[in-house]
N, C-alpha and C positions, 0 to 999 in steps of 0.2 A: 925392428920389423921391416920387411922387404917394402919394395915401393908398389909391388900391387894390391897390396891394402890400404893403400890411399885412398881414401874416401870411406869407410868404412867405419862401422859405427858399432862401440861392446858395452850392454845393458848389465853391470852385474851389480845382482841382489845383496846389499852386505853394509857391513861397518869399513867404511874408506880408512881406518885407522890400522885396518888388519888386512883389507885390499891392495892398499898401496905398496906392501911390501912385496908382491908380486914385479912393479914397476921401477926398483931401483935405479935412478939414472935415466931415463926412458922418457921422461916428462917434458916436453919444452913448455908448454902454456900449464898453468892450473887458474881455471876461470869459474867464479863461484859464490854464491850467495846463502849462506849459513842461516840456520833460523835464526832470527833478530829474539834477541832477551823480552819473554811475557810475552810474545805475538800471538797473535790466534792458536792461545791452546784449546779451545772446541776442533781445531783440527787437527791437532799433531804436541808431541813434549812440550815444555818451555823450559827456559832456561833462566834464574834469575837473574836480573843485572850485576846484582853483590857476587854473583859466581860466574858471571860470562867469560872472566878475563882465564880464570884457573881452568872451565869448560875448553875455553877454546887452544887454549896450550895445547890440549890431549892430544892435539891434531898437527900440530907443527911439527913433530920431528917425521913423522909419516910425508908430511908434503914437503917438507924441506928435502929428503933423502932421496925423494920422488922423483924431483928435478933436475934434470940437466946442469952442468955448470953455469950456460951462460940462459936457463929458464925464469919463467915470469910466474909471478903469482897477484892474480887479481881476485881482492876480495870487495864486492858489495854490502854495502853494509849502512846500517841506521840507527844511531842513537833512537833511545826510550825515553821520553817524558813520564817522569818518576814525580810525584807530590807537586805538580807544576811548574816542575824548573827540568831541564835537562841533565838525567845521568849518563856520567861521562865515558862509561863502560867501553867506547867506540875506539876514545884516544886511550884510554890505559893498554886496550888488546896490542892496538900496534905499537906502544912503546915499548910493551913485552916482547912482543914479535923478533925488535932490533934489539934488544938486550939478549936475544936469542941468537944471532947474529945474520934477522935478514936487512935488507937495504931499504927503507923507502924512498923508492926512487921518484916517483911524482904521488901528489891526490886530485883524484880525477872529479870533478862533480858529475852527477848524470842530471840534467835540468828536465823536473816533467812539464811539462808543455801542457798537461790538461790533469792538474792536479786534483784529489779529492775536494769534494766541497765542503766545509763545516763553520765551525764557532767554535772561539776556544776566550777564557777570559782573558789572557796574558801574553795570547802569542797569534801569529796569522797560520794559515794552513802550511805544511809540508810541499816546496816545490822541487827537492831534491834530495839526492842522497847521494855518497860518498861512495867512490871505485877507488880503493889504493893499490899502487904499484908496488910491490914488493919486490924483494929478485934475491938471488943468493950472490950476484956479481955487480958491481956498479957500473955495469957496461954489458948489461944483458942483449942478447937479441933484439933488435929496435928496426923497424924499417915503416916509418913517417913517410916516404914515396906512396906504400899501399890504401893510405887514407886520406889524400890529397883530396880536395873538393874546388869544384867552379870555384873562381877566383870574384866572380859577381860582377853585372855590370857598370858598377860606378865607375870599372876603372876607362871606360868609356869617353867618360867626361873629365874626369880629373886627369887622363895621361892627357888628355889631347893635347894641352897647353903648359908644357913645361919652364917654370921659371928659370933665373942663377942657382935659386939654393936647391933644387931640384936634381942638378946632372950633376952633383959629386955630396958626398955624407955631408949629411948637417947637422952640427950637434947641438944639442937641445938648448935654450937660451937661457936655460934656469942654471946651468951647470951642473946636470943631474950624472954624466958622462954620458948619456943614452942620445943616440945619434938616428939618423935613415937614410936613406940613397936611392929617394921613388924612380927616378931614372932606373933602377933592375928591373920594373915593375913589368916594364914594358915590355909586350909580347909575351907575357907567362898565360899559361891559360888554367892554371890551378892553384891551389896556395893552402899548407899547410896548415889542418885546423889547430882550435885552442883546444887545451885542455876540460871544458865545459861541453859535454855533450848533450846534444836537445833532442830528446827520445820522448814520444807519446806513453803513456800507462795502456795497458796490453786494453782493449775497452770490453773484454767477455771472458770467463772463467774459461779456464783450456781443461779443465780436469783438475786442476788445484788452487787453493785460497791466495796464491801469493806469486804468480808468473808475471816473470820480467821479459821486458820485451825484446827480439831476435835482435834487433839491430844492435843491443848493447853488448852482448858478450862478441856479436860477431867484430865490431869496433876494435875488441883487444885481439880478437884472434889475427886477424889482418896485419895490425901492429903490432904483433908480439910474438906471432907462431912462423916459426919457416914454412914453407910451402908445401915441404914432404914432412910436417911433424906433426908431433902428438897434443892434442887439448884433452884434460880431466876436468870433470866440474866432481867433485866427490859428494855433492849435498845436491844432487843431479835431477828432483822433483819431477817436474814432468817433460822433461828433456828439451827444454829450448836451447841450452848449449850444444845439444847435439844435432838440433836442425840448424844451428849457423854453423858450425863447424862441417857439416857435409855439405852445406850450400859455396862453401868455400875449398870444396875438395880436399879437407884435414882430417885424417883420422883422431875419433874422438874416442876414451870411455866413460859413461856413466855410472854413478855408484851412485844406489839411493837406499836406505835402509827398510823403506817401504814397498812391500810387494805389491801394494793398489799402486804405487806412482809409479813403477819401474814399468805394469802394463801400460799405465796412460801414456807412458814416454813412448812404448813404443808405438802406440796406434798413432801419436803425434807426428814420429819422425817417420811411418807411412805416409797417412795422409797429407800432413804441413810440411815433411822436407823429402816429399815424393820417392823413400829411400824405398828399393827394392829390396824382399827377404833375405837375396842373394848377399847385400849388403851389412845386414843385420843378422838373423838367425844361426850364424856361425859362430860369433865374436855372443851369442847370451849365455850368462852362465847361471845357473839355477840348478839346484839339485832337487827337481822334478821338475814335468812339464809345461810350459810357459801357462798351459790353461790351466792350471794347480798351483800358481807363484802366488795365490793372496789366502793360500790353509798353511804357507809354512812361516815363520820366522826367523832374521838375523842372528847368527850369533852371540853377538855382545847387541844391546840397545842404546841410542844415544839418541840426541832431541833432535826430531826429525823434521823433514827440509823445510825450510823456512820459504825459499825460490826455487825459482823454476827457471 
């Protein structure tokens, strides 16, 4: 795609399994939260956990072929509490995934910081859930510069006064090999975070049962999307992928199989990612009128979005 569609944002109605082969090669980011196995089916398909793993294959060779050589695939994702113990549907998918031949390149936690409240006999509440990094290269597009954060003020006090073992590596006294050299410290004014992201639960329904918050896809897109490329979320709900990704000047598309969410998406990325029509209305694809997307249906049906 040219670079004056940079920023620009494509809403299409469908199955991402028969969409995506429009995109061959094309893809640098796929960032995406699939409906979780038995989740809120009052709102949408489920999927059982005993079948998640073989569900969610269906979809691999579509986002694999999707992708760029050196592209990212980030899936969100949450084990199920099955008979009071945890089934393990989460780790089987991605061991399938690399027997398929993608990389897992890191597992990201996303830490919610104001988690539901409840009672459970066996176990404490849900304070996180799993981002994996997948990639089809072990050396995918990476740029840690773009998510750099204040480095904090401690180091105020603790550079002030540097000892001996301070101004050259010290290696650990356990003989673990693991060393430091706080003497670098000095003068930085940012520092590359961990792998534990600490993101708020969205606090108000946006138009769907299950939206995840801007700041966490926008996390990957920064760190994983080039500046002139493409982000897909294919299970695209009510389009908060598509309001970090414009917020970061990335051409995005959405594919959501529901024609209620595909509108919600786009009233969202009007009003919450102030996108003009001029931005949107080109890039929708519907076969009818955008005020007639919730009388037709998808193609093929599959269990529909889980996030947002």
């Amino acid at each position: 795609m040219m670079n004056e569609q940079i920023g620009k944002c494509r809403i299409i109605h469908g199955d991402s399994r028969e969409e995506l082969l429009a995109f061959k090669g094309e893809v640098d980011l796929i960032v995406t939260s699939p409906p979780y196995a038995d989740a809120r089916r009052k709102h949408y398909d489920s999927v059982h956990p005993d079948k998640f793993v073989d569900w969610f294959l269906t979809f691999h060779e579509s986002f694999y072929n999707a992708l760029k050589p050196q592209g990212s695939f980030v899936l969100n994702i949450k084990d199920k509490v099955v008979g009071g113990i945890r089934h393990r549907f989460v780790w089987k998918t991605i061991e399938a995934l690399c027997d398929r031949g993608w990389h897992c390149i890191d597992d990201y936690i996303w830490h919610k910081t104001n988690p539901m409240p409840g009672f459970w006999p066996n176990r404490l509440r849900d304070g996180w859930e799993y981002c994996f990094h997948l990639a089809k290269s072990r050396k995918p597009h990476f740029d840690p510069d773009a998510v750099r954060k204040p480095i904090g003020d401690w180091v105020h006090s603790r550079l002030a006064r540097l000892g001996n073992t301070d101004l050259k590596r010290h290696d650990s006294e356990n003989k673990s090999g693991f060393g430091r050299n706080i003497s670098k410290w000095v003068g930085k004014q940012t520092v590359l975070p961990s792998n534990v992201i600490s993101v708020a639960l969205v606090g108000k329904n946006k138009g769907h049962p299950a939206v995840f918050p801007t700041d966490l896809p926008l996390f990957f897109i920064k760190l994983l999307c080039p500046k002139i490329g493409l982000v897909v979320d294919p299970f695209a709900g009510s389009g908060t992928t598509g309001i970090a990704a414009l917020s970061v000047n990335r051409r995005c598309v959405l594919i959501e199989n529901s024609a209620t969410y595909c509108q919600v998406a786009l009233r969202r990325l009007r009003e919450e990612g102030k996108a003009r029509d001029d931005e949107l209305l080109p890039f929708i694809e519907t076969e009818t009128p955008l005020a007639q997307a919730s009388l037709f249906e998808p193609t093929r049906k599959y269990g529909k979005r889980r996030k947002a």
